[in-house]
BADO-681858 format. One record per residue: residue in three letters; x, y, z of N, C-alpha, C in turn. Coordinates in pm, whole numbers, padded with zeros to 5 digits, always signed. Layout:
N
ALAXYZXYZXYZ...
END
This chain:
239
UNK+12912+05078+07932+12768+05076+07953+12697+05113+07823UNK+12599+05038+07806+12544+05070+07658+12419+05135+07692UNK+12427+05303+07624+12342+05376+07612+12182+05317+07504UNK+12090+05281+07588+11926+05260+07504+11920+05374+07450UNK+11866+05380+07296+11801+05530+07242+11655+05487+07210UNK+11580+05588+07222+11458+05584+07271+11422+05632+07149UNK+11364+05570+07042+11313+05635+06943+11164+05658+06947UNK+11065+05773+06840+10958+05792+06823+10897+05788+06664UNK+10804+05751+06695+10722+05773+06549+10733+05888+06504UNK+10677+05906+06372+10638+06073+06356+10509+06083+06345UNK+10389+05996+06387+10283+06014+06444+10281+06051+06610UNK+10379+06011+06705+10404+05994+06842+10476+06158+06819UNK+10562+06199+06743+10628+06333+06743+10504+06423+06747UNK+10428+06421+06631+10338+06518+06594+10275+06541+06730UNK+10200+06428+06839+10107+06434+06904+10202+06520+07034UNK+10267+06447+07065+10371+06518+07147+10369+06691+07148UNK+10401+06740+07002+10413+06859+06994+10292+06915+07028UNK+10192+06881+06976+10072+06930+07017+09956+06962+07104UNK+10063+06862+07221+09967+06848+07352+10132+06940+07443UNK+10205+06997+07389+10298+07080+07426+10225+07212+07419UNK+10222+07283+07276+10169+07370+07238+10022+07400+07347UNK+09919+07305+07373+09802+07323+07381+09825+07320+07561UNK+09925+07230+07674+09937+07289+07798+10009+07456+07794UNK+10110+07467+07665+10147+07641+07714+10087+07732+07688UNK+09950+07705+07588+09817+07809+07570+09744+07811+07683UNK+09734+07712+07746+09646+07647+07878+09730+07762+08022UNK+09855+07726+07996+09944+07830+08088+09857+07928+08063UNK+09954+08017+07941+09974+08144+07893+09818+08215+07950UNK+09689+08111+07895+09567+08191+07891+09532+08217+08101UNK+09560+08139+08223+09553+08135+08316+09646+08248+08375UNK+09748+08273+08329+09844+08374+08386+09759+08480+08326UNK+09700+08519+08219+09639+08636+08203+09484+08643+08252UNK+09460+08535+08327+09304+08531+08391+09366+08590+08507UNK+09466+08525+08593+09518+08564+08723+09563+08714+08723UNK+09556+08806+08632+09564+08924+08672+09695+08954+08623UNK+09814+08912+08529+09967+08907+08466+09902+08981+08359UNK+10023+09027+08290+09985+09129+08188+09964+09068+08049UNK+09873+09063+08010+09856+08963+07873+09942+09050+07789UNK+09959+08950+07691+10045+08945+07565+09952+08995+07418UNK+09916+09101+07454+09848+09124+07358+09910+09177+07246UNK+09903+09112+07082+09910+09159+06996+09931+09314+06938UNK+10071+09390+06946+10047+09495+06897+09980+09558+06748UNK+09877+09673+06803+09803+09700+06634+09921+09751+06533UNK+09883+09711+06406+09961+09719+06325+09900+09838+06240UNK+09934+09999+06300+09873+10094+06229+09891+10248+06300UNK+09779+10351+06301+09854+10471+06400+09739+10469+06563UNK+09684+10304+06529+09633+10291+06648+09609+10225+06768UNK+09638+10216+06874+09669+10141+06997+09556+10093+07055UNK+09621+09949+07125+09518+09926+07229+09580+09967+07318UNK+09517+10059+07429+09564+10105+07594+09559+10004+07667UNK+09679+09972+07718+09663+09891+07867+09560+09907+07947UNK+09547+09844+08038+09423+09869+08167+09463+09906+08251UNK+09469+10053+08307+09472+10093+08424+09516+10062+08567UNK+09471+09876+08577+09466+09825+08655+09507+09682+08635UNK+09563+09567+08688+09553+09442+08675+09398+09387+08639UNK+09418+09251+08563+09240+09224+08570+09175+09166+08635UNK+09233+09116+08732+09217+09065+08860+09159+09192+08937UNK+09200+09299+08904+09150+09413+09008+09016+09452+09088UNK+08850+09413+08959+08799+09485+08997+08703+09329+09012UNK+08790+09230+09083+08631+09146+09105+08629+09164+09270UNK+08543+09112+09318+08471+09024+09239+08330+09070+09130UNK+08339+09175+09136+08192+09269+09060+08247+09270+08891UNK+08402+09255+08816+08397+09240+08709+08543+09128+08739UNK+08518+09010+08675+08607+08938+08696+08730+08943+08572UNK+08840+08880+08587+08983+08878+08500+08942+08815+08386UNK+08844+08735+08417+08784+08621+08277+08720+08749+08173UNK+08626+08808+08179+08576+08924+08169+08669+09018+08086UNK+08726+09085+08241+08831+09164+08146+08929+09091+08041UNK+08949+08981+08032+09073+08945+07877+09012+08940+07833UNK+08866+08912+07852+08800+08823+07658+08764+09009+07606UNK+08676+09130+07711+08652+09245+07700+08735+09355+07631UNK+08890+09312+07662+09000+09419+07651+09059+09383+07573UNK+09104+09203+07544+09209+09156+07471+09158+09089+07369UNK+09064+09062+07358+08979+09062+07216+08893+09171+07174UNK+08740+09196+07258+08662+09275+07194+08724+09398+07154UNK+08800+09475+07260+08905+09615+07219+08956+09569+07105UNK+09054+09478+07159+09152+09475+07048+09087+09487+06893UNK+08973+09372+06903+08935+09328+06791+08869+09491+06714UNK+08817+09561+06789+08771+09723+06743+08925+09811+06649UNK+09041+09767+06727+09127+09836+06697+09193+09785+06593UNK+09194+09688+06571+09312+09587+06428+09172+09649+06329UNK+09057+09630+06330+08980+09650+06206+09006+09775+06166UNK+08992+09883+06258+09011+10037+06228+09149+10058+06149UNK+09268+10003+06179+09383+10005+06157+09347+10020+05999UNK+09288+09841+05948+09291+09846+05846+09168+09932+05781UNK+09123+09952+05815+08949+10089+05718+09058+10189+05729UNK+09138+10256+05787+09202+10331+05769+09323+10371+05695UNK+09379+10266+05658+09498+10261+05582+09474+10304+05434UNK+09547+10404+05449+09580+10471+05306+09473+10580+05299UNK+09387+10591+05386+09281+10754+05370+09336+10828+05457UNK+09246+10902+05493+09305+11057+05545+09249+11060+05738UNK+09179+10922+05746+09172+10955+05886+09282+10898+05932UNK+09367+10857+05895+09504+10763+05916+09585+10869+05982UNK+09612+10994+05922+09666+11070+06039+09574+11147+06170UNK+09461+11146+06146+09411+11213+06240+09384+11148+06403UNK+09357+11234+06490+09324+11183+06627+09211+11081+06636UNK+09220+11027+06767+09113+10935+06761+08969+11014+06724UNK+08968+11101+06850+08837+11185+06822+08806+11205+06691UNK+08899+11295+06608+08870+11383+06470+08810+11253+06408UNK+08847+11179+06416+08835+10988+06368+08645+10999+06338UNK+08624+10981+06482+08485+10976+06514+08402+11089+06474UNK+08432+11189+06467+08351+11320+06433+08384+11340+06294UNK+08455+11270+06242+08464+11343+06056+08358+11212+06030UNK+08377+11076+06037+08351+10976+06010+08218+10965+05982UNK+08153+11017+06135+07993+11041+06146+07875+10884+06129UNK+07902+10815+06024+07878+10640+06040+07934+10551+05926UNK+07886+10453+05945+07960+10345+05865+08053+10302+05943UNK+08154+10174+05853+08254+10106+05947+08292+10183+06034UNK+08439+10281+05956+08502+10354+06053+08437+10418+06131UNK+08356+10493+06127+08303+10524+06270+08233+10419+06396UNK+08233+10326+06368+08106+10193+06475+08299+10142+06470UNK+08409+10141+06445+08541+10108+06527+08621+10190+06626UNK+08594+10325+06543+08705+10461+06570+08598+10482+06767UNK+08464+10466+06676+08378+10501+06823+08366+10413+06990UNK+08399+10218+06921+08409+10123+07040+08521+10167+07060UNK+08670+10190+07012+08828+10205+07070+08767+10355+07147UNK+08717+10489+07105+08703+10575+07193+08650+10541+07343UNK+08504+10470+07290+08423+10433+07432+08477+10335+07473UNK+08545+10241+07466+08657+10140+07569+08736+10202+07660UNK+08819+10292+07546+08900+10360+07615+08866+10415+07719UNK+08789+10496+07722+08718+10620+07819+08644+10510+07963UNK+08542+10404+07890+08495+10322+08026+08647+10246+08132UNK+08747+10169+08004+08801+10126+08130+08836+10264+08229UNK+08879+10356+08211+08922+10463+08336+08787+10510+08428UNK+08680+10452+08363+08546+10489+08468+08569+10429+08576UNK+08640+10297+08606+08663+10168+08696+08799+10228+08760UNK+08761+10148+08909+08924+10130+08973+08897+10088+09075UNK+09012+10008+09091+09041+09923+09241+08989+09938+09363UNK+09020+10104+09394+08993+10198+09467+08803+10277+09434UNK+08791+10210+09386+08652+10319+09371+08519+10257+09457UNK+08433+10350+09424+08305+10300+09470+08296+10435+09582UNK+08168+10404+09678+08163+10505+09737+08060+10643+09670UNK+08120+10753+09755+08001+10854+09668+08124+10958+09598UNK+08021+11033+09519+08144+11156+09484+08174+11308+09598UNK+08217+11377+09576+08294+11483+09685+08299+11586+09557UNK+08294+11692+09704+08367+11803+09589+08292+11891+09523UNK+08304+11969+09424+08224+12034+09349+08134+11924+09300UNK+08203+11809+09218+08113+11736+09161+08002+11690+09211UNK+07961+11661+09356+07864+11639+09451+07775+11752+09447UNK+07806+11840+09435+07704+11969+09438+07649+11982+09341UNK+07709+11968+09217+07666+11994+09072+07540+11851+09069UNK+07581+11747+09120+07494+11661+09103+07350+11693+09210UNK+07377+11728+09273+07249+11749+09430+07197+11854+09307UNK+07283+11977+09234+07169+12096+09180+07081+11998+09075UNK+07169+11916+08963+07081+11873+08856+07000+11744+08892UNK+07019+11712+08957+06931+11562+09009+06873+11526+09130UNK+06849+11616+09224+06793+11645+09367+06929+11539+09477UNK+06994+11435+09440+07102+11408+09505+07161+11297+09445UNK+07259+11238+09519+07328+11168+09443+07268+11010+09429UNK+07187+10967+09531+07083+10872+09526+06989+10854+09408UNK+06900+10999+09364+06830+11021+09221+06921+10976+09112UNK+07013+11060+09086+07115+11027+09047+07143+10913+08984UNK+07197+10835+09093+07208+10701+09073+07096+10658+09009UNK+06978+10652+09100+06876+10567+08997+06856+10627+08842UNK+06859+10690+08804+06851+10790+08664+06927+10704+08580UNK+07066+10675+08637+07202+10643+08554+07114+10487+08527UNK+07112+10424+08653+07098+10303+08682+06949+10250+08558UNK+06891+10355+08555+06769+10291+08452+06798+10334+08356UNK+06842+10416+08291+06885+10445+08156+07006+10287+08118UNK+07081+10276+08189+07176+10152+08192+07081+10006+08132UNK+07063+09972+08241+06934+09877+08233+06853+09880+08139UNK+06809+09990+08097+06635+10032+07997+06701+10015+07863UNK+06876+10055+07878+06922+10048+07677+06833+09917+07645UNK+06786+09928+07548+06703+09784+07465+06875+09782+07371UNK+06859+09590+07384+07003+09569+07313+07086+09632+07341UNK+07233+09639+07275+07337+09721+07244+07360+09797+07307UNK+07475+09869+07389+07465+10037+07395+07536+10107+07502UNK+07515+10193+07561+07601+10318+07689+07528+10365+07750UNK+07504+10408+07873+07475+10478+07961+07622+10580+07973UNK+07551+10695+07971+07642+10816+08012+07604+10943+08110UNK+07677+10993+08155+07711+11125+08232+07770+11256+08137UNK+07700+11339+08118+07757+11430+08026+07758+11544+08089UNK+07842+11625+08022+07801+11807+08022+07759+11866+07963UNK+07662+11949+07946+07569+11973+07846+07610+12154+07824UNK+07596+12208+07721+07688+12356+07656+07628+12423+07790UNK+07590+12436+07831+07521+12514+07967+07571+12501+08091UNK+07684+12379+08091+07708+12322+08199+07650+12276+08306UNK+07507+12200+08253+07443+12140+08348+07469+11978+08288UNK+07441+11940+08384+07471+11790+08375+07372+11671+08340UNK+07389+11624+08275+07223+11511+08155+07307+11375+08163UNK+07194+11266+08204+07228+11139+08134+07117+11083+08041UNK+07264+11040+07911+07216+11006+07787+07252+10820+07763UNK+07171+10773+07678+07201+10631+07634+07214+10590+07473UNK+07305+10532+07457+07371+10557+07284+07284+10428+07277UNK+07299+10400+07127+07298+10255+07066+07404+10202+07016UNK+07450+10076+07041+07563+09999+06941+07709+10138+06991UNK+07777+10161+06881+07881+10230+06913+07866+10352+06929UNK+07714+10426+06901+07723+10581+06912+07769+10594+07101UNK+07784+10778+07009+07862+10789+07134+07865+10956+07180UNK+07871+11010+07247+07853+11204+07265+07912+11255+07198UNK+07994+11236+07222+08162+11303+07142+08112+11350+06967UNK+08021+11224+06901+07995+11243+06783+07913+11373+06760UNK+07838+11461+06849+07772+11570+06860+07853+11659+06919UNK+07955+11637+06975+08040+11785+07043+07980+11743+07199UNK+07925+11662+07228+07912+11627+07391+08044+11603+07483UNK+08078+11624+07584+08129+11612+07670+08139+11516+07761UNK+08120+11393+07787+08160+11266+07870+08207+11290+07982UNK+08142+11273+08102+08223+11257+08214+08233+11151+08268UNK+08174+11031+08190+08113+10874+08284+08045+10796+08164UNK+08058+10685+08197+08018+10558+08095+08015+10436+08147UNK+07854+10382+08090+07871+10209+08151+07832+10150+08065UNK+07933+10056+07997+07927+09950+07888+07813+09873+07931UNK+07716+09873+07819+07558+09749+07890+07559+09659+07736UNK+07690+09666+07655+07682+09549+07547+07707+09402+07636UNK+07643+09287+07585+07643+09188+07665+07796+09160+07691UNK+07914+09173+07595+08019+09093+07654+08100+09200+07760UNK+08056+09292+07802+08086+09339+07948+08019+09277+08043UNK+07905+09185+08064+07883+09117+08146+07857+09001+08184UNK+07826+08935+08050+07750+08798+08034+07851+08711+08119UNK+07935+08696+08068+08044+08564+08158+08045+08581+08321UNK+08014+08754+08361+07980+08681+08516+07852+08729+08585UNK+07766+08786+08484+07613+08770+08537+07493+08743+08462UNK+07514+08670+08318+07484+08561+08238+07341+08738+08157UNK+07250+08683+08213+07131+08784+08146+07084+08887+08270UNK+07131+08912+08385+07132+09020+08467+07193+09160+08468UNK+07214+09191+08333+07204+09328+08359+07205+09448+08496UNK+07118+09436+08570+07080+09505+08677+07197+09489+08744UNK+07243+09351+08765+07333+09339+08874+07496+09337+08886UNK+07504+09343+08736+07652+09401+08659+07655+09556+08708UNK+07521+09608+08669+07530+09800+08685+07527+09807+08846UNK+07460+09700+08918+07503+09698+09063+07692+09692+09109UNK+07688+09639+09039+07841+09607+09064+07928+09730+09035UNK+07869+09777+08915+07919+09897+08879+07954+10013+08955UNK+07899+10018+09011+07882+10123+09139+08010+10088+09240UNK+07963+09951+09252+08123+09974+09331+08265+09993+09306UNK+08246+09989+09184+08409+10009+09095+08388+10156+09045UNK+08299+10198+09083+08298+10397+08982+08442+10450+09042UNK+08470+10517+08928+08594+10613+08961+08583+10696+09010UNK+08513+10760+09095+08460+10948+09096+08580+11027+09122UNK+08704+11011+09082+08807+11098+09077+08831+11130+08932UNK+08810+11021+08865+08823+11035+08709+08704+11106+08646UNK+08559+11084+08712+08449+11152+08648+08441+11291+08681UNK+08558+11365+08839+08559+11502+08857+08680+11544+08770UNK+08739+11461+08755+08847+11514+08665+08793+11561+08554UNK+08727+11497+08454+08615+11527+08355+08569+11635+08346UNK+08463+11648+08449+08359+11779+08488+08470+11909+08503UNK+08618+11874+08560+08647+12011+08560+08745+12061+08455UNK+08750+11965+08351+08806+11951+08215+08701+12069+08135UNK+08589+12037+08152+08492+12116+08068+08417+12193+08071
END
């Protein structure tokens, strides 16, 4: 029996390869929309990107998987490969993230050292499991400084909303141990003053735009239902 061989161009090769390559990006990028653990690039330096807490599928439909990769596996990331390199060969290279942010004070390294801190810290604001009200001491502390947890809310909720451009909504502890919400710009952040963090809501557009375009309001709506309040009492009784 006489075997046909099937030959190809090396215009027909090239194209071949390339519509190979471009269905297993097509894969690769859908398995990490569906909530699989992306393949993210390790930083090349003494600084990490943290996994997520959670699958990214976890917290929709109020923050979707699309969201979280472009949020975690670029914008993070992209905070953390730059720092790597502003850092190489100076002296914040050994230090902690924090010391990072508080020696730094502004310029590059600090608007990198400060998004990898505040990433870090918001994704654990979120979880699967959250939403609801808080319990506990932390409920009381909030009824003393904000008449209840309803005020509260709205306080957080317009400071969120009201950042013009750029920025954070936060929950802090203040040296007195009463409890204040503050709103940064761009990468500032508490920590850079000796503040205390118990809570954070990313209001830079690429935490929300892809699934509530220029609504604001209704991302920080969403927000609410993903709050951690085990992680924000954990906080409060940290400090």
């Amino acid at each position: 029996m006489e075997t046909t061989k099937i030959q190809f161009s090396r215009r027909e090769i090239l194209t071949l390869g390339a519509t190979i390559a471009v269905t297993t990006g097509i894969l690769g990028a859908g398995k990490a929309l569906a909530g699989e653990p992306a393949a993210t690039p390790n930083a090349v330096g003494p600084f990490k990107l943290p996994e997520l807490p959670y699958p990214k599928d976890a917290l929709a439909p109020h923050i979707s998987a699309e969201t979280l990769h472009y949020h975690h596996d670029k914008h993070h990331a992209g905070y953390v490969k730059k720092l790597n390199e502003l850092v190489a060969g100076t002296k914040y290279a050994s230090m902690p993230l924090e010391e990072v942010v508080t020696a730094s004070r502004e310029g590059t390294i600090f608007n990198n050292a400060a998004q990898h801190w505040n990433h870090s810290f918001y994704w654990n604001c979120m979880s699967p499991r959250g939403g609801g009200k808080p319990t506990g001491d932390l409920v009381n502390r909030i009824r003393k400084d904000f008449g209840d947890v309803q005020a509260f809310k709205k306080q957080f909720a317009d400071a969120a909303v009201g950042q013009f451009g750029s920025g954070w909504a936060w929950l802090v502890k203040k040296p007195d141990g009463s409890l204040a919400i503050e709103k940064t710009h761009d990468a500032d952040t508490p920590i850079a003053r000796g503040g205390h963090p118990l809570l954070t809501c990313d209001v830079w557009e690429h935490a929300y735009y892809i699934d509530y375009r220029n609504e604001r309001a209704k991302y920080v709506d969403g927000f609410w239902q993903v709050i951690n309040w085990e992680f924000v009492a954990q906080n409060d009784a940290k400090g």
